[in-house]
DOKOLBA-763321 format. One record per residue (C-alpha): residue number from 1; residue in three letters; x, y, z. Coordinates in Angstrom, 1 decimal, always signed. Example, Ala and Ser with C-alpha at 12.3 -4.5 7.8 and 13.67 -1.06 7.14 Angstrom:
<atoms>
   num   residu     east    north       up
     1      ALA    +12.3     -4.5     +7.8
     2      SER    +13.7     -1.1     +7.1
</atoms>
This chain:
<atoms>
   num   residu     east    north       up
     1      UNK    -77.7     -5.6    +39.6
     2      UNK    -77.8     -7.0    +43.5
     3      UNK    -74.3     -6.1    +45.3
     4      UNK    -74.5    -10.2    +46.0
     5      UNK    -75.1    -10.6    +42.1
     6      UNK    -72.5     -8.3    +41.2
     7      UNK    -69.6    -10.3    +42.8
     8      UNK    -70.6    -14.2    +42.6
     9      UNK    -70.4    -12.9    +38.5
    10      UNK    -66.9    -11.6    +39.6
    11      UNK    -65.9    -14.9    +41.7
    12      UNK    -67.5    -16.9    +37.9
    13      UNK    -65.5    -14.7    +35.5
    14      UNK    -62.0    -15.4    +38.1
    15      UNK    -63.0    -19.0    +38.8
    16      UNK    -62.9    -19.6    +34.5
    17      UNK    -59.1    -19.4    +34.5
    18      UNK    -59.1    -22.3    +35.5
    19      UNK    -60.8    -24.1    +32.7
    20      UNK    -58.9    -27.3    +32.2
    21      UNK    -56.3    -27.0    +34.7
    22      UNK    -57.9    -28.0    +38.4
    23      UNK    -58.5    -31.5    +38.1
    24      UNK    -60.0    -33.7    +39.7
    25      UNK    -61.6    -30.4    +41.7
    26      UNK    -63.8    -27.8    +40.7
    27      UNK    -64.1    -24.5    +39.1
    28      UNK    -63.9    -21.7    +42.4
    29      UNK    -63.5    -18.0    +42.5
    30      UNK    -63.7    -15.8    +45.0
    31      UNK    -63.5    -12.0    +46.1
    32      UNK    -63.5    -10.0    +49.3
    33      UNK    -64.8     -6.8    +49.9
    34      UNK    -65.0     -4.2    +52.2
    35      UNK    -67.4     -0.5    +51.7
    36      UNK    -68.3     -2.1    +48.1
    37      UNK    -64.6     -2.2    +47.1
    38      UNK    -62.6     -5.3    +46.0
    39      UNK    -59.9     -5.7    +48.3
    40      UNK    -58.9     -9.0    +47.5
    41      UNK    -59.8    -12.1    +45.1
    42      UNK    -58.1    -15.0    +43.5
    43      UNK    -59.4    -18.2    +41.8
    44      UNK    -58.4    -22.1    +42.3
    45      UNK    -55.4    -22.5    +39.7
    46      UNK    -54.6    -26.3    +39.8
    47      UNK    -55.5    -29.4    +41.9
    48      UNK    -53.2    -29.3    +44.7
    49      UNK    -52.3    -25.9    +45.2
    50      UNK    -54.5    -23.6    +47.1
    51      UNK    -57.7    -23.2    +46.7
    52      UNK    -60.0    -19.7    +45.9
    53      UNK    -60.6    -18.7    +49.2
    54      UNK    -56.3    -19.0    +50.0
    55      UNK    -55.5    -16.8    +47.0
    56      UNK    -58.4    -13.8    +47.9
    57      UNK    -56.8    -13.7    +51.4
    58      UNK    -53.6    -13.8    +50.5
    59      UNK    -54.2    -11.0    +48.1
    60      UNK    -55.7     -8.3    +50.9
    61      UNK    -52.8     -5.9    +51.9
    62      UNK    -53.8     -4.7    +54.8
    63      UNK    -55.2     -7.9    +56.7
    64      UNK    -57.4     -6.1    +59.5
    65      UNK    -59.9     -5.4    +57.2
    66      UNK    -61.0     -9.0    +56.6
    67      UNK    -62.8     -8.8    +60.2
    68      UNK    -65.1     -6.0    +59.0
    69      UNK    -65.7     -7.6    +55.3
    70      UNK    -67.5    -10.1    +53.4
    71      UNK    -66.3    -12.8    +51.4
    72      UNK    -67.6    -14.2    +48.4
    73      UNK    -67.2    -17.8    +47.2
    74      UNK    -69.2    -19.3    +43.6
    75      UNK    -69.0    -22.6    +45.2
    76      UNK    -69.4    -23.6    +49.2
    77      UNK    -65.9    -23.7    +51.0
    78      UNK    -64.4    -27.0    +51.9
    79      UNK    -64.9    -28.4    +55.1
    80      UNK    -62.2    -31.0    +54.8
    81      UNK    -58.6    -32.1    +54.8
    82      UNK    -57.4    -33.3    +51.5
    83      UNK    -54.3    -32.0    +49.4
    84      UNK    -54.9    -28.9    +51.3
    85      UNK    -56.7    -27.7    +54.7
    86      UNK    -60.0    -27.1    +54.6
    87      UNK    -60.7    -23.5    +53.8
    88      UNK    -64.0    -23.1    +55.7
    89      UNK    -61.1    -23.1    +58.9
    90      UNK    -59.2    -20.3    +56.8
    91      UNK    -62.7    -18.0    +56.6
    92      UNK    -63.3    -18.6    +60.6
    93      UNK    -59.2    -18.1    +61.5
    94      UNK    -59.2    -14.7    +59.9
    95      UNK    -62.4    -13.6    +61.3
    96      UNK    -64.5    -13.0    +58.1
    97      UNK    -68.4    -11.9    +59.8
    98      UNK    -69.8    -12.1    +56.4
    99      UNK    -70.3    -15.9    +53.6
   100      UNK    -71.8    -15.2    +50.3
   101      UNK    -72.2    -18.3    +48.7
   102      UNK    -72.9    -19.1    +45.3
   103      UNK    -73.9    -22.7    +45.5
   104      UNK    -74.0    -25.8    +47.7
   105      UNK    -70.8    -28.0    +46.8
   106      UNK    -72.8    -32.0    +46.1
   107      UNK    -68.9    -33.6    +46.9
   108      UNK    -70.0    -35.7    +49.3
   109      UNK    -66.9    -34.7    +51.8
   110      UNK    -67.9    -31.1    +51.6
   111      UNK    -72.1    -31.3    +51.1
   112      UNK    -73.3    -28.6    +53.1
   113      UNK    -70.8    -29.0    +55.8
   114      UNK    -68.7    -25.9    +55.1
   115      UNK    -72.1    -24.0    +55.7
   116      UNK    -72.2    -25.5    +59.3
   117      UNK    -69.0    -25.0    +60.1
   118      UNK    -68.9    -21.3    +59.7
   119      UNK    -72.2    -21.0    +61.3
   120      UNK    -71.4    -22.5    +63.8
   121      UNK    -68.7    -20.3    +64.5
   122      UNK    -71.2    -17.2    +63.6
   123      UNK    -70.3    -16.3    +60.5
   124      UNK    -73.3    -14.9    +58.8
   125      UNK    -73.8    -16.7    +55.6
   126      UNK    -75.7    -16.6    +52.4
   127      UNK    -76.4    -18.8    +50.0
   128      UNK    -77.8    -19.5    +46.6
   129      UNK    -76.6    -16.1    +44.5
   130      UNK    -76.7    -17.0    +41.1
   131      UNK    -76.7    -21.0    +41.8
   132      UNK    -78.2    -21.4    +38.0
   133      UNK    -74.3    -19.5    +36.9
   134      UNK    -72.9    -21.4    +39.8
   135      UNK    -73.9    -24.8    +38.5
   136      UNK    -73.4    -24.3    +34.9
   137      UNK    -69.8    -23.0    +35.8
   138      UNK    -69.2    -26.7    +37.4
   139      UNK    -71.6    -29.0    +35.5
   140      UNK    -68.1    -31.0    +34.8
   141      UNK    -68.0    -31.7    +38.6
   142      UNK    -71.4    -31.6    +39.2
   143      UNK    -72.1    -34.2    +36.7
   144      UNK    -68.9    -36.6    +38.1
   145      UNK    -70.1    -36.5    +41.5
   146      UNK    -74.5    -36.6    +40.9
   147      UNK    -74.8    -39.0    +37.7
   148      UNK    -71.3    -40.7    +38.9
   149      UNK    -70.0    -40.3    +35.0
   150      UNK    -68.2    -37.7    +33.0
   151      UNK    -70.0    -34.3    +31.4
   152      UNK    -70.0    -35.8    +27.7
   153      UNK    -69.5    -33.5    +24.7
   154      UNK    -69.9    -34.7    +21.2
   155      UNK    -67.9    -32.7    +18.1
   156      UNK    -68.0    -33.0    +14.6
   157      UNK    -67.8    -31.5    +11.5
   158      UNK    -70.0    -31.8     +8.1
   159      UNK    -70.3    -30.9     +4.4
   160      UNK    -72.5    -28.6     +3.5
   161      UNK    -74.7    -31.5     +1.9
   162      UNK    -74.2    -33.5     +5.6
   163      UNK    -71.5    -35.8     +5.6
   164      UNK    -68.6    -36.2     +8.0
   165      UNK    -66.1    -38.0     +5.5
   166      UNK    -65.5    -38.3     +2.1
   167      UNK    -65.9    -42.1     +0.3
   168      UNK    -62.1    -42.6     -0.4
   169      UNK    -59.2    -40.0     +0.4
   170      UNK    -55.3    -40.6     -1.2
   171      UNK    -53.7    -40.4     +2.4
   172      UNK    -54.3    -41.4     +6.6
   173      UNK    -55.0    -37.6     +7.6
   174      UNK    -57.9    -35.5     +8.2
   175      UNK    -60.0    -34.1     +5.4
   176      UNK    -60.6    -30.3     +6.7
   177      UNK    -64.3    -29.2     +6.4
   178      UNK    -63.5    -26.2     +8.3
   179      UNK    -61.6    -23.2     +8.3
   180      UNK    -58.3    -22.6    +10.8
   181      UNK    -60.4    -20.4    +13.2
   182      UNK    -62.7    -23.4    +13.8
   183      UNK    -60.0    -25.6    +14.0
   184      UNK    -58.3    -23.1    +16.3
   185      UNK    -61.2    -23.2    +18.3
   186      UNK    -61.3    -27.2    +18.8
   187      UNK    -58.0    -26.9    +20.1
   188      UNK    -59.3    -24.7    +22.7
   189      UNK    -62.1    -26.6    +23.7
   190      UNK    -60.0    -30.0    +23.9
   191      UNK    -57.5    -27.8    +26.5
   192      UNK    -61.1    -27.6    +28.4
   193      UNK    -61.9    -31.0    +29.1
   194      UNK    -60.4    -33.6    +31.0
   195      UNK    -59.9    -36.4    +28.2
   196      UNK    -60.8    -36.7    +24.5
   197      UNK    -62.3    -40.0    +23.3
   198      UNK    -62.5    -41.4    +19.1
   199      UNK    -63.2    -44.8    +17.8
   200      UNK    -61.2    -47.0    +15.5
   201      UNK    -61.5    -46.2    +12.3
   202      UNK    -61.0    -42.5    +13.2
   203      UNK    -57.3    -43.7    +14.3
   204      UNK    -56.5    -45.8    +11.4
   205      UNK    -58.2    -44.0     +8.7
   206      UNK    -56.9    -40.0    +10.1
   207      UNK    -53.8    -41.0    +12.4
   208      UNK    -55.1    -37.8    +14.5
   209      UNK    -52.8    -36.6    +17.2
   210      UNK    -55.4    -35.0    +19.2
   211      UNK    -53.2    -32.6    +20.9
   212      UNK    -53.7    -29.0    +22.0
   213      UNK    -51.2    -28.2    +18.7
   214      UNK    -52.8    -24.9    +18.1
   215      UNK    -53.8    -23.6    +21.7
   216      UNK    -51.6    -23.3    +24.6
   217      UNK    -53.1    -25.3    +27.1
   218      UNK    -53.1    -28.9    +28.5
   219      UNK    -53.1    -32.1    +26.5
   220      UNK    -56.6    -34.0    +27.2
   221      UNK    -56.0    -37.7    +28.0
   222      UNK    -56.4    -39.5    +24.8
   223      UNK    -58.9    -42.3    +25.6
   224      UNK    -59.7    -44.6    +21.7
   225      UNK    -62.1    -47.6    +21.4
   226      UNK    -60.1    -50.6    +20.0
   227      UNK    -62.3    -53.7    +20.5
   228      UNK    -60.0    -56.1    +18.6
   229      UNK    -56.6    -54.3    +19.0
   230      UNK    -56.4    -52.8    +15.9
   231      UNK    -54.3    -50.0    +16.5
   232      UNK    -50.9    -50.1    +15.5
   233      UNK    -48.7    -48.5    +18.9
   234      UNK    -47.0    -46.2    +16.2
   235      UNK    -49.7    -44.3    +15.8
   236      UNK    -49.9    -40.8    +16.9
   237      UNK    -51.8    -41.0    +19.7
   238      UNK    -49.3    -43.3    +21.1
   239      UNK    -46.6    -40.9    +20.7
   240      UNK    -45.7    -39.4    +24.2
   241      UNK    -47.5    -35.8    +23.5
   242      UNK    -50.4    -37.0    +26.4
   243      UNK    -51.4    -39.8    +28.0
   244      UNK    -53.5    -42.5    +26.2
   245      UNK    -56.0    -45.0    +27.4
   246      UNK    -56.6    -48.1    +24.9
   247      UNK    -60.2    -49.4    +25.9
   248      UNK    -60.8    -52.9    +24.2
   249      UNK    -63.2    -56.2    +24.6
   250      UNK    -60.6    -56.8    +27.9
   251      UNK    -61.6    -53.5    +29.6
   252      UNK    -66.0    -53.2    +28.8
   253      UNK    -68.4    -55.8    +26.7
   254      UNK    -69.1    -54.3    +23.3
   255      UNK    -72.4    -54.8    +23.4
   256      UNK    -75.7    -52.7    +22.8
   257      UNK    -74.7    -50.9    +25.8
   258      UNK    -71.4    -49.9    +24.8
   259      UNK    -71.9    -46.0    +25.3
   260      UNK    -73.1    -46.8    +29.1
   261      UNK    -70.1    -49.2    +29.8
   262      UNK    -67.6    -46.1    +28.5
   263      UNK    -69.2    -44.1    +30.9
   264      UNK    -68.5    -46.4    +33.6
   265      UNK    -64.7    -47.1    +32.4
   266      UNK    -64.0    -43.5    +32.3
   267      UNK    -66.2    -42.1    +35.7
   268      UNK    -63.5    -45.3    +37.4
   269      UNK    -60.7    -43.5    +35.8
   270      UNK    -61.6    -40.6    +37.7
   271      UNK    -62.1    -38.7    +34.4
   272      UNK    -64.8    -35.7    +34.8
   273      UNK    -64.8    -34.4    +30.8
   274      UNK    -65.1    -35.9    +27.7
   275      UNK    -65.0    -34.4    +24.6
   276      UNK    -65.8    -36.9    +21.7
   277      UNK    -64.9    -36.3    +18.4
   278      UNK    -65.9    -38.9    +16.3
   279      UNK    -66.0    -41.2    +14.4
   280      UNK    -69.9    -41.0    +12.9
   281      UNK    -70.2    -44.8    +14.5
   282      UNK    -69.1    -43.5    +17.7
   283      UNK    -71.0    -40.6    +17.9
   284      UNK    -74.4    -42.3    +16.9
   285      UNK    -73.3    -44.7    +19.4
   286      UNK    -73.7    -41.8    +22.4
   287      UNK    -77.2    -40.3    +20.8
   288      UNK    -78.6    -43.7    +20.0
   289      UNK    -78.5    -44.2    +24.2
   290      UNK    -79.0    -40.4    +25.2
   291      UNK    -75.6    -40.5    +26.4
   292      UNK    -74.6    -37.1    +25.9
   293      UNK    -74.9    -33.5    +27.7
   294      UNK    -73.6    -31.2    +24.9
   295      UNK    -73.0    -31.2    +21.1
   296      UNK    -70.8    -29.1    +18.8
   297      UNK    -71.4    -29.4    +15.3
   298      UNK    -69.8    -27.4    +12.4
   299      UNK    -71.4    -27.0     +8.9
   300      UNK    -68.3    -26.0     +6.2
   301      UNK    -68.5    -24.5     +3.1
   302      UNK    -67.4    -27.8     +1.1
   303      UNK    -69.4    -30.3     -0.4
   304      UNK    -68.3    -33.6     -0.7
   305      UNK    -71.5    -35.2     -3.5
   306      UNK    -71.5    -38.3     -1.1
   307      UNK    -69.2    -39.7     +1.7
   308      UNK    -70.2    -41.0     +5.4
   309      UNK    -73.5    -39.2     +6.7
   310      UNK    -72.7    -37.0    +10.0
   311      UNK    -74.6    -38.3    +12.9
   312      UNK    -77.9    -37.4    +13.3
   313      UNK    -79.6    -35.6    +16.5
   314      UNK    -83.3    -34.9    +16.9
   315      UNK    -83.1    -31.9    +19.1
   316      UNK    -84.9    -28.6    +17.8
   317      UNK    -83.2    -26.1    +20.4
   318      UNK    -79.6    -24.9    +19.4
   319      UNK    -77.5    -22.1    +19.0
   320      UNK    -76.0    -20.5    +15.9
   321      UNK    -72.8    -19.1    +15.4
   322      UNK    -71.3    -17.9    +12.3
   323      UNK    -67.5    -18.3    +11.9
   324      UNK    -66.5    -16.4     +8.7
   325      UNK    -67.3    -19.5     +6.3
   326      UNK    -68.4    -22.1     +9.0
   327      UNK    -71.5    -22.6    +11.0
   328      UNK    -71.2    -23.7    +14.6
   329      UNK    -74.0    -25.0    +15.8
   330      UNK    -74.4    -25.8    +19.7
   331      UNK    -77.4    -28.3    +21.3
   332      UNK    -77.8    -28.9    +24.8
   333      UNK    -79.4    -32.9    +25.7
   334      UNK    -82.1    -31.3    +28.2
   335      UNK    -83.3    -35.1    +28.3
   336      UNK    -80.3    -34.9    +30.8
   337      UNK    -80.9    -31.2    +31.9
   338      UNK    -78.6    -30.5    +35.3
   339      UNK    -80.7    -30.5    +38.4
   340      UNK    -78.0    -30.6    +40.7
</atoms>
């Protein structure tokens, strides 16, 4: 592997500890290094506190070695004030001769600026190192800021014989299809994202809390489609685990663009992330209009005979993974493929 290659991967693998807990900002790691040793690295931890660039500098003991090294950033350095100075200042302050960068930050503040700035004060600086890693790593962000929406997921689960739901069920709670690992699992993925979105008759015919119950991580905001108000407030996702948006005919038209409008809602909300998780009408809803960047879809071991169908998605790339009993399997929408 490319000494460049070998340390963007580095500044990925630190900038993914902060999956879930830095926003509104993006995903940043970043490393220093001097005669092909690591001599200091650190990754953005939360919106607010410092960023990347702060924590790798922080990190070197012995500071007079940042004049003769090279820093390495997955995402450009910012050029501007906003909870916190901008770092591209920090790099020229402390002397660093030598930018990697692993891709051009599309934040409209920043957008190539951070580049100029430490050219301009001759820093020698390259960019593009593994900028197809680099974008995947933020195609939350990258999504916000270039298609001015949230990165959409879509989760479900399904029988072995395709449906989402049994016909009638004796209580308002979840039927499991899956097994505790895949359950585990959601929990994980839902610390991930930035909200978590379900329809109606999810809520009144599960009463789902749609915590992070069994993963420590953060609550998403809980964001549920109630056209008419049908929601009783003593439901569980009214309980005061996470924050809950209520988005009814008042907030968007319910229309046949209803997928676009929630977009819209929840990019002015400020909300990067989405992970739906059902109902099928809701789901459908999103594939009907193309709305959608990701799916997750488990196949369980059960059969239910009949029940609701799972939504259907005419994609024929995807992934498979086997979890003990359960299939997982992943589709990407390259309809909206990520050309940042």
């Amino acid at each position: 592997m490319k000494i460049h290659e070998k340390y963007i991967q580095r500044c990925i693998e630190l900038a993914k500890n902060g999956l879930g807990t830095t926003y509104p900002n993006p995903l940043v790691g970043s490393v220093i290094v001097y005669n092909d040793q690591i001599i200091g690295e650190g990754w953005h931890q939360k919106a607010g506190g410092p960023h990347a660039e702060v924590h790798a500098i922080q990190s070197v003991k012995d500071k007079s070695l940042l004049s003769k090294a090279t820093i390495y950033v997955s995402l450009e350095p910012c050029s501007h004030f906003g909870k916190t100075p901008p770092c591209s200042d920090l790099i020229i302050a402390n002397k660093i001769p030598n930018v990697v960068i692993g891709t051009v930050d599309p934040f409209a503040k920043v957008a190539g600026n951070g580049i100029k700035k430490l050219i301009e004060a001759g820093a020698t600086v390259t960019v593009g190192i593994l900028e197809d890693e680099c974008n995947e790593l933020n195609k939350r962000f990258f999504t916000f800021h270039t298609k001015k929406r949230p990165y959409i997921l879509l989760k479900w689960a399904e029988s072995k014989d395709g449906f989402i739901a049994p016909v009638t069920k004796e209580k308002k709670a979840p039927v499991w299809i899956t097994n505790e690992i895949s359950r585990q699992l959601v929990h994980k993925w839902r610390s991930e994202e930035q909200a978590i979105l379900v329809g109606t008759n999810t809520v009144l015919e599960d009463n789902p809390a749609l915590t992070t119950r069994n993963w420590s991580g953060n609550n998403p905001i809980r964001i549920v489609l109630d056209q008419n108000n049908k929601i009783s407030k003593e439901s569980h996702i009214f309980d005061n685990q996470a924050k809950t948006i209520s988005i009814g005919s008042n907030e968007i038209p319910f229309d046949e663009n209803l997928a676009f409008h929630v977009a819209s809602f929840l990019y002015e909300q400020n909300i990067q992330s989405v992970l739906i998780e059902g109902g099928a009408q809701t789901l459908q809803t999103f594939i009907d209009s193309n709305l959608w960047d990701e799916a997750r879809v488990f196949k369980g071991g059960i059969s239910f005979k009949n029940g609701v169908n799972a939504p259907q998605i005419k994609i024929a790339n995807s992934n498979k993974t086997q979890l003990i009993e359960d299939e997982l399997v992943t589709f990407r929408n390259h309809d909206n493929n990520h050309h940042f």
